[in-house]
DORO-911896 format. One record per residue: residue in three letters; x, y, z of N, C-alpha, C in turn. Coordinates in steps of 0.05 Angstrom, whole numbers, padded with zeros to 5 digits, always signed. Atoms other than C-alpha are relative to their C-alpha. Last residue first. Layout:
ALAXYZXYZXYZ ...
END
This chain:
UNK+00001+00003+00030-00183+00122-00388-00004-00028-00006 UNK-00020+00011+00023-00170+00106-00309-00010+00012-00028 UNK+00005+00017+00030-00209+00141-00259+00013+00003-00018 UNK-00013-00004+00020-00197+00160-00190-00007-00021-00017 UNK-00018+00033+00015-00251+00154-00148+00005+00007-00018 UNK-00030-00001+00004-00268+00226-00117+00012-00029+00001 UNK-00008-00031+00011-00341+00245-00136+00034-00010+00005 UNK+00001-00002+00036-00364+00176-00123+00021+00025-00016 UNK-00011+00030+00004-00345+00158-00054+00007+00004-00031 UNK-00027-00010-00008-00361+00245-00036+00015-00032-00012 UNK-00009-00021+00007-00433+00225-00061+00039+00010-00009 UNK+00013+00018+00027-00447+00163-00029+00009+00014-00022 UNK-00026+00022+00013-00409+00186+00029-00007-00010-00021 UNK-00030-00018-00008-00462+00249+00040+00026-00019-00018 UNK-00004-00017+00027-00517+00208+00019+00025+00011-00004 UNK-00002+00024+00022-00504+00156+00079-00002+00023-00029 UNK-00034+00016+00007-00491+00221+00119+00000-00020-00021 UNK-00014-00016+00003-00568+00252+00104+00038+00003-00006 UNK-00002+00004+00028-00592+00183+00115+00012+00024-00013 UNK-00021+00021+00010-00559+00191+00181-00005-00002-00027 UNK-00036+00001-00010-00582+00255+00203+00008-00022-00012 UNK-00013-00007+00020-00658+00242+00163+00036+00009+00007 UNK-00006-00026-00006-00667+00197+00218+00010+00014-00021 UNK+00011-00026+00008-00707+00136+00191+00003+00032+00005 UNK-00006+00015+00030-00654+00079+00207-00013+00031-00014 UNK-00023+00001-00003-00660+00114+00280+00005+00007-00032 UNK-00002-00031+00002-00728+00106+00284+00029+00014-00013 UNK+00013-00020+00018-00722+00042+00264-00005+00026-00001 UNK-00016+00010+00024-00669+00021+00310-00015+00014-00026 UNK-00014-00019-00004-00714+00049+00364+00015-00001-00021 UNK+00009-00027+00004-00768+00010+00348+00014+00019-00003 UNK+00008+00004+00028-00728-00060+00340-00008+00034-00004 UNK+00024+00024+00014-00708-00046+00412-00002+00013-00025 UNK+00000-00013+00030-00640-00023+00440-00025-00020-00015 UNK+00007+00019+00021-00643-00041+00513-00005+00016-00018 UNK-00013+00028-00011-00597-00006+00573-00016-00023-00016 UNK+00016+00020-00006-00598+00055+00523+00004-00017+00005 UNK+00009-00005-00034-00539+00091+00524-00022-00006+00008 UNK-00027+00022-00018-00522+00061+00456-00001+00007+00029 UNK+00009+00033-00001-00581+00097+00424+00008-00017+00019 UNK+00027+00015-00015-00562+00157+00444-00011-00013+00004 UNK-00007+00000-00025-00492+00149+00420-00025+00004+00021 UNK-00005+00028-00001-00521+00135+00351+00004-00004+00025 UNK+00025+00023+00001-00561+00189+00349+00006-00019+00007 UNK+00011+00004-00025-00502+00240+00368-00028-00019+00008 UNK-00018+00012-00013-00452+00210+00310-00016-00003+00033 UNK+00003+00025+00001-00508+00223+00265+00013-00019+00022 UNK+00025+00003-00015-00511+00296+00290-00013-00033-00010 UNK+00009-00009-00023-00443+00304+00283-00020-00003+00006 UNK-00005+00016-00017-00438+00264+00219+00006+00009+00026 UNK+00010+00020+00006-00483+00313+00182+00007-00028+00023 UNK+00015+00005-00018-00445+00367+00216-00021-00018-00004 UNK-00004-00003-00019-00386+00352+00183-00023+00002+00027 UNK-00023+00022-00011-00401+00331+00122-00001-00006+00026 UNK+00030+00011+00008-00442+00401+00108+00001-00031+00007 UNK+00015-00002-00023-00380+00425+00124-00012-00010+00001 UNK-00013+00011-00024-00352+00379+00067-00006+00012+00025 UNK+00019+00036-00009-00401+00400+00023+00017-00010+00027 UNK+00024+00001-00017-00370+00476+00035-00019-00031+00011 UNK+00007-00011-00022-00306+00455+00014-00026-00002+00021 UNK+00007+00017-00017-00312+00408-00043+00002+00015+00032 UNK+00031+00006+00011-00290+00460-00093-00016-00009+00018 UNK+00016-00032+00002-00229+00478-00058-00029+00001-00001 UNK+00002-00010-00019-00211+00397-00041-00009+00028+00005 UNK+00017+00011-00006-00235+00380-00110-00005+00002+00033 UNK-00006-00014-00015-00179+00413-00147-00035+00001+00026 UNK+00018-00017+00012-00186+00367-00208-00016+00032+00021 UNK-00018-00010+00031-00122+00326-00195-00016+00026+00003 UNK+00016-00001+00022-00150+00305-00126+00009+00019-00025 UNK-00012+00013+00018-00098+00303-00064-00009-00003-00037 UNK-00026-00011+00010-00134+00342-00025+00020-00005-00029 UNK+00003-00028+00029-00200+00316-00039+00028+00013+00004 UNK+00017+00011+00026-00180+00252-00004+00006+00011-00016 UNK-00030+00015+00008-00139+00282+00054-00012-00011-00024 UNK-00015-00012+00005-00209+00319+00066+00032-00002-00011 UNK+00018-00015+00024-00251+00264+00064+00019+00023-00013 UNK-00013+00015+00023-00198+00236+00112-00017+00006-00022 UNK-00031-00007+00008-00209+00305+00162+00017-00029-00022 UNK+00003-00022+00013-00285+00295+00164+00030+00006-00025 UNK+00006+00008+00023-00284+00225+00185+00000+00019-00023 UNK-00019-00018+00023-00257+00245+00240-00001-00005-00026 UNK-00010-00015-00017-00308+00201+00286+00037+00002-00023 UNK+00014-00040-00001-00359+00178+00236+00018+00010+00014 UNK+00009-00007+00026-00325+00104+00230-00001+00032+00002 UNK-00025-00005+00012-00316+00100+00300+00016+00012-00019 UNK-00007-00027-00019-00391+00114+00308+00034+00001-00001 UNK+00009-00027+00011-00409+00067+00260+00008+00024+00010 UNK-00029-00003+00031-00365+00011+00290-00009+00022-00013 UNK-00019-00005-00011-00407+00019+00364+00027+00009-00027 UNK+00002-00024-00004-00470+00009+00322+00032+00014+00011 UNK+00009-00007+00029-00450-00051+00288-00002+00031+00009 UNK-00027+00004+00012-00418-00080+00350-00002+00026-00022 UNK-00023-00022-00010-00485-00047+00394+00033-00005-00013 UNK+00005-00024+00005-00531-00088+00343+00013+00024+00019 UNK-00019-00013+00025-00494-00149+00350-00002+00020-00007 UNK-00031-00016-00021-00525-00171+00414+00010+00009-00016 UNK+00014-00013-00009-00593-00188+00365+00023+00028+00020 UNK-00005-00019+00005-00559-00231+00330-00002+00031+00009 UNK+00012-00006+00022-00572-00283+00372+00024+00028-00007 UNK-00005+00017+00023-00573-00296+00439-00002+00015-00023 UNK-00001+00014+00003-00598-00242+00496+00014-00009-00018 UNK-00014+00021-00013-00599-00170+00502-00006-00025-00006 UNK-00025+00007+00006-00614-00123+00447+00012-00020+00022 UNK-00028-00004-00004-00686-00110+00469+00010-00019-00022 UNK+00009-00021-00028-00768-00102+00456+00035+00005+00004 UNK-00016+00002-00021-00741-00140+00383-00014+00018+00020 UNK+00023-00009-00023-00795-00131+00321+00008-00010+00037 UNK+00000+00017-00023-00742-00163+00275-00024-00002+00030 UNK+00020+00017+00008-00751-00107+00221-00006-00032+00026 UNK+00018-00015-00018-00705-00058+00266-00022-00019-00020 UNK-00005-00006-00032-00643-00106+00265-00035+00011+00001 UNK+00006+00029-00004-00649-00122+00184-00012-00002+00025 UNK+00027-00010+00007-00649-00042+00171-00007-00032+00002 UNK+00018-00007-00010-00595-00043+00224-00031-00002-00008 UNK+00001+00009-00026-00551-00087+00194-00020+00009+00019 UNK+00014+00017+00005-00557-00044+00133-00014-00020+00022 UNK+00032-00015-00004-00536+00012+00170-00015-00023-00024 UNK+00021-00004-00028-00478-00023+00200-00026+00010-00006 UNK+00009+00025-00019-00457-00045+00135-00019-00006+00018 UNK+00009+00017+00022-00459+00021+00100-00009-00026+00015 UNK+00023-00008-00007-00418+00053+00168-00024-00015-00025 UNK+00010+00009-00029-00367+00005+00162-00030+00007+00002 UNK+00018+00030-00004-00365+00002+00088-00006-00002+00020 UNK+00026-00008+00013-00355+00086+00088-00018-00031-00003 UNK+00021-00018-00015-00304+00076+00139-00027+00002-00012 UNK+00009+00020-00020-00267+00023+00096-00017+00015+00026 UNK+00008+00031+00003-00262+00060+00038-00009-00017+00019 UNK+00025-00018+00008-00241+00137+00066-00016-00032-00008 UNK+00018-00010-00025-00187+00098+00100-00028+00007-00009 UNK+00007+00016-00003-00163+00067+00030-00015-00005+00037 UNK+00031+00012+00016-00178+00136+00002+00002-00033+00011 UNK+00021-00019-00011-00123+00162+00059-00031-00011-00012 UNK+00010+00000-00030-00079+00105+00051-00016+00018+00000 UNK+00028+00016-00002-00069+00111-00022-00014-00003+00025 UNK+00016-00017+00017-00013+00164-00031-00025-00015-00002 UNK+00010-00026-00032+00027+00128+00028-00018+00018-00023 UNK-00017-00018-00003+00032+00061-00020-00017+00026+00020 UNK+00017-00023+00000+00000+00000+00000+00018+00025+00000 
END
């Protein structure tokens, strides 16, 4: 792995974490769970959650090592979205942590959750920023 890739291969595996986890979830809140305790999959929804939130935490500043680097001057341009970035996963980062301080995470909550425009707002966000700066071959 050269040192000119590490940043997009950060930006890569943050954006599958979170992806994952929010799939995970849209499985989690169909389940019709009252809690996250017991057997099962069910315990897995604070892993999933717990990785999203890692994920989102500076997530800002490898978006930014990203567009830096970008032929097409993508860190200038990409400014403002990238606030926009910023507090997107600030107030995704504070859903999730509310969640998780719940002593049971039920199906309901998950769904609520799944349906916060904060997160779907991020999932666009990286959907976006994933696309906009993959280098492309001829």
């Amino acid at each position: 792995m050269s040192a000119t890739n590490e940043p997009r291969e950060e930006l890569s595996r943050r954006i599958d974490a979170i992806e994952s986890g929010y799939e995970f979830l849209l499985a989690y809140a169909a389940q019709g769970r009252a809690t996250d305790k017991g057997p099962g999959a069910a315990s897995r929804v604070r892993e999933h959650l717990d990785a999203m939130q890692q994920a989102i935490d500076g997530l800002g500043n490898v978006v930014r090592s990203v567009a830096a680097s970008d032929a097409h001057d993508a860190g200038t341009i990409g400014a403002p979205f990238f606030e926009a970035l910023d507090q997107d996963a600030a107030a995704a980062r504070s859903a999730i942590r509310l969640v998780l301080s719940r002593p049971d995470i039920s199906s309901q909550l998950v769904d609520n959750l799944n349906a916060s425009i904060h997160l779907r707002a991020l999932l666009t966000d990286l959907f976006v920023i994933d696309e906009a700066l993959k280098e492309r071959t001829a």
